[in-house]
N, C-alpha and C positions, 0 to 999 in steps of 0.2 A: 818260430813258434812250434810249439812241441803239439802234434793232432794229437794226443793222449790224454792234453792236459786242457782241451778245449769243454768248454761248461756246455754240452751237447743235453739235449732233452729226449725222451724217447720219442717215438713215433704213437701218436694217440690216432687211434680210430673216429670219424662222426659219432656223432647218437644216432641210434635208429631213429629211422623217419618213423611217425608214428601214423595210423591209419587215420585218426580223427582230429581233427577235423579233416573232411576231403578237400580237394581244391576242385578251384571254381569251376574245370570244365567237368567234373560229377556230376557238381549240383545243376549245369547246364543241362548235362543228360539226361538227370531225374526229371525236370521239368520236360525238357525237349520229347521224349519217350510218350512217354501217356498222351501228350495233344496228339502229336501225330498219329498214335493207332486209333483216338476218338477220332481225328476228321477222317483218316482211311474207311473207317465205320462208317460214316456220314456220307462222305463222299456215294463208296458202295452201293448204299439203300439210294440215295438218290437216284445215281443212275439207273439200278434194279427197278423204279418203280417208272422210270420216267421210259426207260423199253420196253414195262409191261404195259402199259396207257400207248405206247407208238404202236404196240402190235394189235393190241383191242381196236385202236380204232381202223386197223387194217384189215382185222378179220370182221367189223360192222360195216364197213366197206363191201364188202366179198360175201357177207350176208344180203345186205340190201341189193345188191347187184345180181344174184343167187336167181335163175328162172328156173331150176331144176326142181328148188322146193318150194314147195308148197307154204301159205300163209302158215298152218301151223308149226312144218318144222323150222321156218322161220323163228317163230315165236319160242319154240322150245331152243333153237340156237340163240338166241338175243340172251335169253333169261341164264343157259350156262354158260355164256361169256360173260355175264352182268357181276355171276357168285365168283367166279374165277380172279375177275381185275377185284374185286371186292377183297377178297380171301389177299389176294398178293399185296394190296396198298394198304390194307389195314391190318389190325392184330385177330389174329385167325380165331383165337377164343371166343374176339367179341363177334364176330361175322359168320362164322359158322353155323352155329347153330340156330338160325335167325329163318323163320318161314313166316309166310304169308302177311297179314297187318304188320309184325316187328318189322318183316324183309323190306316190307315198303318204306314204311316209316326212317329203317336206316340209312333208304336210298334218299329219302327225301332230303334227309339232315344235309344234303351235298349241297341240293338245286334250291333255285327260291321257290317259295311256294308248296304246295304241296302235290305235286302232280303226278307223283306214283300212286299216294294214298286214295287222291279224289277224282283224279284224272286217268288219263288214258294209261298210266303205270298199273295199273290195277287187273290187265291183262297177264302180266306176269304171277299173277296169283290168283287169277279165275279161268284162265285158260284151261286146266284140268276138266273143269265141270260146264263149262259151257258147251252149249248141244250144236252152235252155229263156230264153226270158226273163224277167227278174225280179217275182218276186208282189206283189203288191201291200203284205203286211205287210215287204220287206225294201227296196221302194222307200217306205215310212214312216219304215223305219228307217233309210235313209240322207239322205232330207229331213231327220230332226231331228239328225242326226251333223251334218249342210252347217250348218243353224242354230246349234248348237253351237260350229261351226268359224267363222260370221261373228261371234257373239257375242266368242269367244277375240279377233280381229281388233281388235276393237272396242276393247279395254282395250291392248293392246299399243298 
């Protein structure tokens, strides 16, 4: 047989692979992408809020156990631990700007009842102007109302 005379075809190239449609491990990534930086978010703030509630209630601790100071700056340290774990587990806009009746009232929204507004929380917003500072049995009772209130934190 003559190779000259053989019915030979040229060499043809593929077709381009074309971009679209992707295959299936793209569209696995587009899906797979976006959850996982949502749970990384999630995840985050969790744990961000669940060490800021551990350390609140280890510096209420360290307050209540505190003989150095005095029932008021007791009370003035209760009340800027209170805005502090407040400001960090919530959205800062809405808890920021919040004094006196609103501050309680927000505090209340946690615990049952109403025991910032009508109770012994109401120290935190009359402490300024009161001419007696607070006794020692109503700064106990608003230590264990604070506790109460990071506990409430804790499950929401």
């Amino acid at each position: 047989m003559n190779p000259t005379l053989l019915d030979l075809k040229d060499i043809h190239e593929p077709e381009v692979i074309a971009w679209w449609p992707p295959a299936i491990g793209w569209w696995i990534l587009a899906v797979l992408i976006p959850l996982l930086i949502i749970f990384f978010i999630w995840l985050y703030k969790k744990l961000t809020r669940k060490t800021a509630l551990k350390t609140a209630r280890k510096i209420l601790i360290q307050i209540k156990h505190d003989a150095t100071r005095d029932n008021l700056q007791k009370l003035c340290a209760v009340s800027v631990l209170l805005r502090r774990v407040a400001i960090s587990v919530s959205p800062r806009a809405k808890v920021a700007g919040l004094t006196g009746r609103q501050w309680l009232e927000f505090l209340d929204t946690s615990v049952k009842g109403l025991p910032f507004s009508e109770g012994v929380g109401q120290l935190l917003a009359d402490a300024p102007y009161r001419k007696m500072p607070p006794t020692e049995l109503e700064i106990s009772q608003l230590i264990e109302l604070c506790e109460d209130w990071l506990k409430s934190q804790a499950k929401s």
